[in-house]
BAFIKOL-13301 format. One record per residue (C-alpha): z, x, y. Coordinates in Angstrom, 3 decimals, always signed. Each point is the difference from the previous one (the first is absolute). Layout:
REM residues N
up Z, east X, north Y
...
REM end
This chain:
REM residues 438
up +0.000, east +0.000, north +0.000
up -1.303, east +1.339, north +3.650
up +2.542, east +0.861, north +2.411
up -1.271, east -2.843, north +2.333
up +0.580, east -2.932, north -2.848
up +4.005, east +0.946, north -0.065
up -0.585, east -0.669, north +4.376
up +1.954, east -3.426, north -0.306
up -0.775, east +0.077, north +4.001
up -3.594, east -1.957, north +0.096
up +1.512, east -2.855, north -2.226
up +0.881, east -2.987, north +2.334
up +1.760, east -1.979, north -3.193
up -0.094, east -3.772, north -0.358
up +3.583, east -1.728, north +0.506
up +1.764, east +3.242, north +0.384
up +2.893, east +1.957, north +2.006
up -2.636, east +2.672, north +0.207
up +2.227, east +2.216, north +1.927
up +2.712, east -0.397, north -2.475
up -1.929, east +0.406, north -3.434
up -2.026, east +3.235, north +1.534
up +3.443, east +1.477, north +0.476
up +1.191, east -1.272, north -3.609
up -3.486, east -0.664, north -1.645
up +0.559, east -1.916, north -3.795
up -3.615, east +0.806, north -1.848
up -1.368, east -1.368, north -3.408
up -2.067, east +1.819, north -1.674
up -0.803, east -1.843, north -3.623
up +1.043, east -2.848, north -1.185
up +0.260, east -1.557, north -3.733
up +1.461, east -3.201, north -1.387
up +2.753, east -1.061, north +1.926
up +0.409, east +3.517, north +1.138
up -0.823, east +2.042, north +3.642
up +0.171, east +3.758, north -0.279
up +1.161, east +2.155, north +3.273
up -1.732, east +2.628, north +1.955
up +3.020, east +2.243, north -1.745
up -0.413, east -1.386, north -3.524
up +2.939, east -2.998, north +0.181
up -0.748, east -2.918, north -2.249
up +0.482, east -2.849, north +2.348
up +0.364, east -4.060, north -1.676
up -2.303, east -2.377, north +1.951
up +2.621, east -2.885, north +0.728
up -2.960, east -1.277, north +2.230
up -3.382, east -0.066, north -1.859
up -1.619, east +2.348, north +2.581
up -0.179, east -2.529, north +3.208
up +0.695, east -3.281, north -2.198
up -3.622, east +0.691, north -1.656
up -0.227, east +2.028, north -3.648
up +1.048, east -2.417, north -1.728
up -0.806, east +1.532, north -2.881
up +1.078, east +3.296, north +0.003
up -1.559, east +2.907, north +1.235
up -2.787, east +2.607, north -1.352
up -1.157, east -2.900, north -2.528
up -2.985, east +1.757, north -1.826
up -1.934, east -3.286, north -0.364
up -0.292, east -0.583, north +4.074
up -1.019, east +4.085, north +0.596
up -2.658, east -0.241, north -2.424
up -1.481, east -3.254, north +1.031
up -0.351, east +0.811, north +3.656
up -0.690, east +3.944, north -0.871
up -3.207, east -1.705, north -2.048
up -0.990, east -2.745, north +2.329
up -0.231, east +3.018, north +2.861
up -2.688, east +1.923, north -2.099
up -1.653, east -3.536, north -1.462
up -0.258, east -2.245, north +3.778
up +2.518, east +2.338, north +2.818
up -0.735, east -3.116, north +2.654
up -1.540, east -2.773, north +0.548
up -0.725, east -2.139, north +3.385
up +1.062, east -3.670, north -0.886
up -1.964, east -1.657, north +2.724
up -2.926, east -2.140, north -0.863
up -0.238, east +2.138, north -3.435
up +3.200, east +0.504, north -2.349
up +0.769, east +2.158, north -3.674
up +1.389, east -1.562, north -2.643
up +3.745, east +1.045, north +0.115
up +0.483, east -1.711, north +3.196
up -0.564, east -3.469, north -1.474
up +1.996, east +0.919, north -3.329
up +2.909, east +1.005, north +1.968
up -0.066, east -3.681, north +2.205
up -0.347, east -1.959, north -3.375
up +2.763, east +2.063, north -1.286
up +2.853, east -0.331, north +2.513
up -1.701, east -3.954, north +0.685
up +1.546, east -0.263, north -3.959
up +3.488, east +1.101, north +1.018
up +0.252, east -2.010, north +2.962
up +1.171, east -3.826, north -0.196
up -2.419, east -2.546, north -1.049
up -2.689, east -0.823, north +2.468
up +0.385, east +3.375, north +2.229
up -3.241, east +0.945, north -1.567
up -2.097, east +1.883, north +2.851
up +1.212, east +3.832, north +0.573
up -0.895, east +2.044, north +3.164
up +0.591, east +3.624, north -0.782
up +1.572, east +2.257, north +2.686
up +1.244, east +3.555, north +0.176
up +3.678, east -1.010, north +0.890
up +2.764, east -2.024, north +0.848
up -0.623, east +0.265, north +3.365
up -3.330, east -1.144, north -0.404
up +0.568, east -2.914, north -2.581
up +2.229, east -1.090, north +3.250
up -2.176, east -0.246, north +2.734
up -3.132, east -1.335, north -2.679
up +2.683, east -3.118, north -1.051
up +0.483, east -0.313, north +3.598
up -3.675, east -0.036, north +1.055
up -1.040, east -2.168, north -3.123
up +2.517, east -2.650, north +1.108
up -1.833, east -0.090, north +3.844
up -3.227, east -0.239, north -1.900
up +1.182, east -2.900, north -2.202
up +1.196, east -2.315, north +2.754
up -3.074, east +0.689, north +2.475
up -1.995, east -0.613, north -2.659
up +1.791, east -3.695, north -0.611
up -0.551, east -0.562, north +3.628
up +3.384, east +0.931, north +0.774
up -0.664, east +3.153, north +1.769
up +2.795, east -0.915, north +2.329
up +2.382, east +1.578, north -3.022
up +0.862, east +3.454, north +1.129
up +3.916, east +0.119, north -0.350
up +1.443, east +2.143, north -2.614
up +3.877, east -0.378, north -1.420
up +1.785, east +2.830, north -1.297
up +3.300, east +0.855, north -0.274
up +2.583, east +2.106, north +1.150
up +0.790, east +3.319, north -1.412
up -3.319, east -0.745, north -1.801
up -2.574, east +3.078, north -0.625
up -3.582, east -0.830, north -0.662
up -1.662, east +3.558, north +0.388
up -0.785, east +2.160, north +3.379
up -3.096, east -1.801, north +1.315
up -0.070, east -1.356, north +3.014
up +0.104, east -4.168, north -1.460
up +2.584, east +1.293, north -3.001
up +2.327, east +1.485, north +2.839
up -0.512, east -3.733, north +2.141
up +1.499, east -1.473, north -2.995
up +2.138, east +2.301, north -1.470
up +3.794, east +0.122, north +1.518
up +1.536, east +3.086, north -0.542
up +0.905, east +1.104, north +3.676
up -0.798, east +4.046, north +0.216
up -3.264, east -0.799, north -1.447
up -1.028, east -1.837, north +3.107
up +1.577, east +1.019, north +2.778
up -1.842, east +3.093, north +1.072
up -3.341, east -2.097, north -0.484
up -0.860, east -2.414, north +2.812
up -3.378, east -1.318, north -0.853
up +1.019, east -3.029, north -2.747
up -1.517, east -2.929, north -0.345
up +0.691, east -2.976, north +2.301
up +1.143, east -2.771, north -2.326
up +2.265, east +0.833, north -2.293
up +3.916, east -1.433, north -0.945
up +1.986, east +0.874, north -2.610
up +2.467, east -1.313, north -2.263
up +3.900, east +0.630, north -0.435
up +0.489, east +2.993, north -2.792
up +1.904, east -1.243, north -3.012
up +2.685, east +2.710, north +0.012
up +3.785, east -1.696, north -0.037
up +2.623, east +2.629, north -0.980
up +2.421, east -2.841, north +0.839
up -1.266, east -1.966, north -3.005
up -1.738, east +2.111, north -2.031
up +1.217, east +3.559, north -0.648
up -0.010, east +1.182, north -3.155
up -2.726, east -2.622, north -1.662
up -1.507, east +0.909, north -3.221
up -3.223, east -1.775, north +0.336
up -0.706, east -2.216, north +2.423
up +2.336, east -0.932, north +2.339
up +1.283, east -3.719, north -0.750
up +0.679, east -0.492, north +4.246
up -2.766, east +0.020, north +2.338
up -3.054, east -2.618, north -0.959
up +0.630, east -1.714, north +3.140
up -0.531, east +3.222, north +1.880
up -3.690, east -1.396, north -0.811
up +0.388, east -3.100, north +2.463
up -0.977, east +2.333, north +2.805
up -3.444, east -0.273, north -0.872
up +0.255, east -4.081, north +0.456
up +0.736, east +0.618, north +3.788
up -2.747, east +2.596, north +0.781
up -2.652, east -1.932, north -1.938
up +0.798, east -3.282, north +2.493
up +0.529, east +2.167, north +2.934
up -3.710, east +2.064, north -0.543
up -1.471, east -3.161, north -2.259
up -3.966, east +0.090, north -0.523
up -0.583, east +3.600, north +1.703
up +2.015, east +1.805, north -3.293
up -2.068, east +1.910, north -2.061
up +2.401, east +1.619, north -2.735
up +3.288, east +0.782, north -0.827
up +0.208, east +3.238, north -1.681
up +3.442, east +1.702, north -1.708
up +0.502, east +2.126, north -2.810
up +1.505, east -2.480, north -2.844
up +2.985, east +3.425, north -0.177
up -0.090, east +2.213, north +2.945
up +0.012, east +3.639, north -1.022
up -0.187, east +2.042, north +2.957
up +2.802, east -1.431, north +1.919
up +2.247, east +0.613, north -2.846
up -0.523, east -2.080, north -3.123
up +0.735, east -3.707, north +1.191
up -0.317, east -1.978, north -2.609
up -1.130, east -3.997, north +0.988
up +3.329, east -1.979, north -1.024
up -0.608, east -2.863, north -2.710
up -2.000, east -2.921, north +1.369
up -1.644, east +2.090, north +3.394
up -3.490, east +0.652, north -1.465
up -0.790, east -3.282, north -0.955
up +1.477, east -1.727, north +3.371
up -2.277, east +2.408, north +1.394
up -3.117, east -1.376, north -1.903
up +0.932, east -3.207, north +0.457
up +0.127, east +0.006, north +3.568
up -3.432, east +1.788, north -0.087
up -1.792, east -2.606, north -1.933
up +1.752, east -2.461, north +1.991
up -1.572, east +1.261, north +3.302
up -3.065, east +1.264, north -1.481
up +0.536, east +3.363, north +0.732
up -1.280, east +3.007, north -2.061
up +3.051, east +2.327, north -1.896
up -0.637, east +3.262, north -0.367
up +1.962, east +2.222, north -2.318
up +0.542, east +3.846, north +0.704
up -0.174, east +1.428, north -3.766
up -0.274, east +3.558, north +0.865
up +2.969, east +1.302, north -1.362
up +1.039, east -3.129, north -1.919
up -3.561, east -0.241, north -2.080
up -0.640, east +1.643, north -3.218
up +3.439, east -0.188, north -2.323
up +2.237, east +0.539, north +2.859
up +1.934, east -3.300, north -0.566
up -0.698, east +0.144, north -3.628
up -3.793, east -2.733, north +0.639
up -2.771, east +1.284, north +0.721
up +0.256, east -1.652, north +3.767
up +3.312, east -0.976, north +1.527
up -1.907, east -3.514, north +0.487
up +0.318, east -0.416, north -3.940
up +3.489, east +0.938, north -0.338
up +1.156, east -2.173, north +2.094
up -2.527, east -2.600, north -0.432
up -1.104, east -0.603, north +3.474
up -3.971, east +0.062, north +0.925
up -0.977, east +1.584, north +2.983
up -3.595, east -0.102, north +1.613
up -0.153, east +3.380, north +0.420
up +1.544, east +2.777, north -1.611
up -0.413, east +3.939, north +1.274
up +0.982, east +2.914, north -1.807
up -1.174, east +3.344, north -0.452
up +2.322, east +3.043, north -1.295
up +0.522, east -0.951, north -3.886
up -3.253, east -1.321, north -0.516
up -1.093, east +4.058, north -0.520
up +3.301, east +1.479, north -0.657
up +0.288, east +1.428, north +3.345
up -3.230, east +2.610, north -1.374
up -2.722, east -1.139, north +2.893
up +0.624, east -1.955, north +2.543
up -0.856, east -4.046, north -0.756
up +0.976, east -3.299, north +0.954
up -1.631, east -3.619, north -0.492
up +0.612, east -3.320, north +1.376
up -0.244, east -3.217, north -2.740
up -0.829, east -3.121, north +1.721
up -0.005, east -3.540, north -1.359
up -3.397, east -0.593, north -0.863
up -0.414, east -3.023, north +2.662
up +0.719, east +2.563, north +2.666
up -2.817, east +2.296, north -1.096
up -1.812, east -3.288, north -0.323
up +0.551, east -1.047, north +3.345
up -0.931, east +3.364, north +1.784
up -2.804, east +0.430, north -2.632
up -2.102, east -3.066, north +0.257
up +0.979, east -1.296, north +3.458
up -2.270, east +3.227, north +1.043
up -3.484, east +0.083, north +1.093
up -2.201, east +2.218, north -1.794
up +0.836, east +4.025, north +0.087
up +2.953, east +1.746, north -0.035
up +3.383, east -2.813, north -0.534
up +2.603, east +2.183, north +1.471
up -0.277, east +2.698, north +2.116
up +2.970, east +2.068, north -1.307
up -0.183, east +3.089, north -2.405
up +0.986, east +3.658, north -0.315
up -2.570, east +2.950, north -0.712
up +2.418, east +0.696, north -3.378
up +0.475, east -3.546, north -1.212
up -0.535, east +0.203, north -3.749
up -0.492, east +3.653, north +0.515
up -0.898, east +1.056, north -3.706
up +3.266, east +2.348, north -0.947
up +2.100, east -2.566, north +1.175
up -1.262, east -2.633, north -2.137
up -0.298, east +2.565, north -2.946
up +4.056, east +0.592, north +0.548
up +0.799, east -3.582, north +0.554
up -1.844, east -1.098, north -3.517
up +1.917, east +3.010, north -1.517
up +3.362, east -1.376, north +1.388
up -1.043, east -3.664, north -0.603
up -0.446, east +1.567, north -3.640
up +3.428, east +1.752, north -0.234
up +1.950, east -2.946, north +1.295
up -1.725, east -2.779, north -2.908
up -0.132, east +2.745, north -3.078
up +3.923, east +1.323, north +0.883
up +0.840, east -3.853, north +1.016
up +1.710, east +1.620, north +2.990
up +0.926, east -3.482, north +1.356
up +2.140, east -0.666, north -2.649
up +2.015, east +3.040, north +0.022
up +0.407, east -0.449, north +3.333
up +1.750, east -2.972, north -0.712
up +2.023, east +1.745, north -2.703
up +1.172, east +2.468, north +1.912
up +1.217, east -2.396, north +2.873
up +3.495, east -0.278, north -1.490
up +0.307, east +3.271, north -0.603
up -0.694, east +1.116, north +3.636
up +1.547, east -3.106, north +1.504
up +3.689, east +1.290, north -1.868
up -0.800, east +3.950, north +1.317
up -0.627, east -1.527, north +3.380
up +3.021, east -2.099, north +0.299
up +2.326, east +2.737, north -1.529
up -0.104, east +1.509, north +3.414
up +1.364, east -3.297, north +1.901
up +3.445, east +1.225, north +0.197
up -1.233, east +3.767, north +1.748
up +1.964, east +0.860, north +3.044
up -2.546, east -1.460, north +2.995
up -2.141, east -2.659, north -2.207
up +0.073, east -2.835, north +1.631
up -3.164, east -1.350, north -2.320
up -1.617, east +0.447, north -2.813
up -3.130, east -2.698, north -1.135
up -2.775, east +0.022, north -2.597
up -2.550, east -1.340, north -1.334
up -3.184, east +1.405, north -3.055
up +0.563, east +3.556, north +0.430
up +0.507, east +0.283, north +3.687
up +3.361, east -0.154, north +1.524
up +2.205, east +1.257, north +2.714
up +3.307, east +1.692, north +1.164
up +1.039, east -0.921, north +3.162
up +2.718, east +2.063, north +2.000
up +2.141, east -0.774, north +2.920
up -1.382, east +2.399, north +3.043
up +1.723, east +2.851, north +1.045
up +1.424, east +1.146, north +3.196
up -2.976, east +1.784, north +0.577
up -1.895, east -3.002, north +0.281
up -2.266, east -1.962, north -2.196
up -1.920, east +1.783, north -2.519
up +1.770, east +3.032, north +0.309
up +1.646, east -0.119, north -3.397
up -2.899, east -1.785, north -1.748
up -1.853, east +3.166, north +0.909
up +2.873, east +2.330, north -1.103
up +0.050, east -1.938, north -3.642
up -3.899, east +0.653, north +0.019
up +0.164, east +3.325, north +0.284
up +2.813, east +0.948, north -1.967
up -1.389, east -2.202, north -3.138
up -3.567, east +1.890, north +0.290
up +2.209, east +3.513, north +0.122
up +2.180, east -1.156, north -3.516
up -3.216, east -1.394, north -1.547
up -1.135, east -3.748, north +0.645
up -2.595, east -1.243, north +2.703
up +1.083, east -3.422, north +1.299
up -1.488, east -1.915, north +3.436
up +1.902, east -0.360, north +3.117
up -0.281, east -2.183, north +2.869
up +3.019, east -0.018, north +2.173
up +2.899, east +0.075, north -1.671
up -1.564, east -1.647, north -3.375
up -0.825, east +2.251, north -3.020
up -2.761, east -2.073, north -1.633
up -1.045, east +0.703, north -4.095
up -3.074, east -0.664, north -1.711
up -0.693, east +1.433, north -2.608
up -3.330, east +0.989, north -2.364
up +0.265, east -2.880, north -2.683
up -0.316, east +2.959, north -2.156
up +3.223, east +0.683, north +0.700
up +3.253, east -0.193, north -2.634
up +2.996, east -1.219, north -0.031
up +1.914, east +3.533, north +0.211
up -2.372, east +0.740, north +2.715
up +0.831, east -2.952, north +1.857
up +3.830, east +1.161, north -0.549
up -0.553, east +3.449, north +1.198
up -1.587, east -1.186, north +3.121
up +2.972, east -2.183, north +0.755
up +2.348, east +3.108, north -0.964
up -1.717, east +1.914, north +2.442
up -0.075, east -2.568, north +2.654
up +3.916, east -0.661, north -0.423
up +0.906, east +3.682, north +0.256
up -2.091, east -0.032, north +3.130
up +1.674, east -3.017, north +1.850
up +3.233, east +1.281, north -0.997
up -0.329, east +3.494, north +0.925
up -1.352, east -1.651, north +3.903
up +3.010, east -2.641, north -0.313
up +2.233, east +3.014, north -0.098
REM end
């Protein structure tokens, strides 16, 4: 390696203390199974699957050798006006997975992009049912939906927005779920909280015929793992079909086995119009997402067109080649190692390792749900997300990588993952709060 590659100076990184890490860099260099390895040879646990994405482990031999042979067989392909055959295997595919009717696929390069292509389908939908008039989006707060200028509009998280001006106009947002008064220490979903839903009654009346969609993620991950209390997802519907309103669902991280279903949607038995994801759909190899609409959307937008191009939305890598070799490769993995399933087997397991650190000095939380769940700690005197930063680091120097945000270590694991793996990540993540506690 050159001199100039170890220059971490040129490297403006991506939601990052940049001054902090340069002084203190952490570096990965390989990566296998459940496993990270260190710049200096440390075996580190991935608590986290990556960013929430592989899903199914890392280096899996069956996803390198599909895209390192679709890259000498077709390398890229333009998918306007002309297409390859991948493309349209990987939309019938993940069309199979989603709930029944959600049968049209638009394929993206990420979550980001899934976001703003629900977003723009929905505006497309109503002006072409005459109701062009429909340009209000819902969200929620504490909500993320992606970087891009519509998913930050709808998205809630606070620091993601604020040094951003430019958002669009119409946009309101709905009460987050998160009641420590009611619900700390769920298992599950929380049994308080469906009326928290009720919100979206008022805004429909108050913005009536000019909404366009309401779009949440059925368990918000960024934020901190906030899992929708019993009853919440289905008010939510309800008062969407109600008002005629399009729901959109943000799958990204919950798609894919997360929640133990191949869609959130399924496990909890709700049916969105829209569902994004992106991240498991390749196992985190190449950057993908999709959006699965319900097929009278599509319709709608499809047909309602005059002759020539439908909708003027696309992305020069949509369906780039690779990425739909390593999605059919992970689509594989997921059926032939029934990856759902011990997803849901495991869910006990990691629910008891989870909740074993409830009575920590300085937990004031702990919530789960599939194989992502969080640890939630009472700030420190040095302000919020001091100590949630100080528990980060100190469980990536003893040997587990676990998400932060705030003060809220977040876990998901690779469904590959075992049960004594799942135990040594909480061992390492209770000598690090108690070691910061003190």
């Amino acid at each position: 390696m050159s001199q100039l590659a170890n220059d971490l100076s040129s490297y403006w990184m991506p939601f990052t203390s940049n001054r902090a890490f340069k002084a203190d860099p952490r570096m990965l260099v390989a990566a296998d199974g459940v496993h990270y390895t260190t710049q200096d040879g440390r075996r580190i646990l991935d608590g986290a699957a990556g960013l929430w994405c592989v899903n199914a482990g890392h280096a899996r031999r069956e996803i390198a050798d599909a895209i390192a042979a679709q890259a000498m067989a077709l390398d890229y392909a333009p998918n306007f006006q002309m297409g390859h055959p991948l493309a349209f295997e990987v939309a019938s595919r993940v069309a199979r997975l989603a709930p029944e009717g959600m049968s049209s696929v638009f394929l993206t390069n990420s979550g980001s992009e899934s976001v703003d292509t629900a977003l723009k389908m929905a505006l497309a939908y109503w002006r072409a049912k005459g109701e062009g008039q429909r340009t209000h989006f819902i969200g929620r707060e504490r909500g993320y939906h992606g970087v891009g200028f519509g998913g930050m509009s709808v998205g809630g998280i606070g620091n993601n927005r604020k040094q951003f001006a430019a958002l669009l106009p119409a946009v309101s947002h709905l009460p987050h779920t998160h009641d420590l008064a009611h619900n700390a220490f769920s298992r599950g979903q929380p049994a308080h909280g469906a009326a928290f839903a009720n919100e979206l009654e008022r805004l429909l009346a108050l913005h009536g015929d000019r909404v366009a969609a309401v779009i949440i993620e059925p368990v918000a991950g960024s934020t901190g793992v906030l899992v929708p209390p019993v009853g919440y997802l289905e008010r939510i519907a309800e008062l969407c079909r109600k008002a005629g309103v399009l729901l959109i669902f943000d799958e990204v991280i919950t798609g894919f086995g997360r929640l133990g279903a191949s869609f959130a949607a399924r496990r909890f038995g709700v049916t969105p119009d829209m569902i994004t994801m992106a991240k498991g759909l390749t196992n985190g190899t190449i950057p993908m997402g999709a959006v699965a609409v319900r097929q009278e959307v599509h319709d709608t937008v499809v047909n309602g067109a005059a002759a020539g191009i439908e909708f003027f939305h696309g992305y020069t890598y949509s369906g780039h080649p690779l990425a739909c070799a390593a999605a059919l490769a992970s689509l594989d993995i997921h059926e032939n190692q029934a990856l759902n399933q011990r997803s849901r087997d495991l869910e006990s397991a990691f629910e008891d390792a989870l909740h074993g650190l409830a009575r920590l000095p300085g937990v004031i939380d702990v919530r789960n749900i599939g194989l992502m769940g969080a640890v939630e700690l009472k700030p420190s005197a040095s302000g919020i997300g001091a100590r949630g930063m100080k528990v980060f680091h100190r469980c990536f120097d003893t040997g587990a990588l676990v998400r932060v945000t705030g003060d809220i270590i977040a876990l998901s694991p690779p469904l590959t993952i075992t049960e004594d793996e799942i135990r040594q990540v909480a061992d390492v993540l209770a000598a690090a709060i108690s070691a910061e506690a003190a």
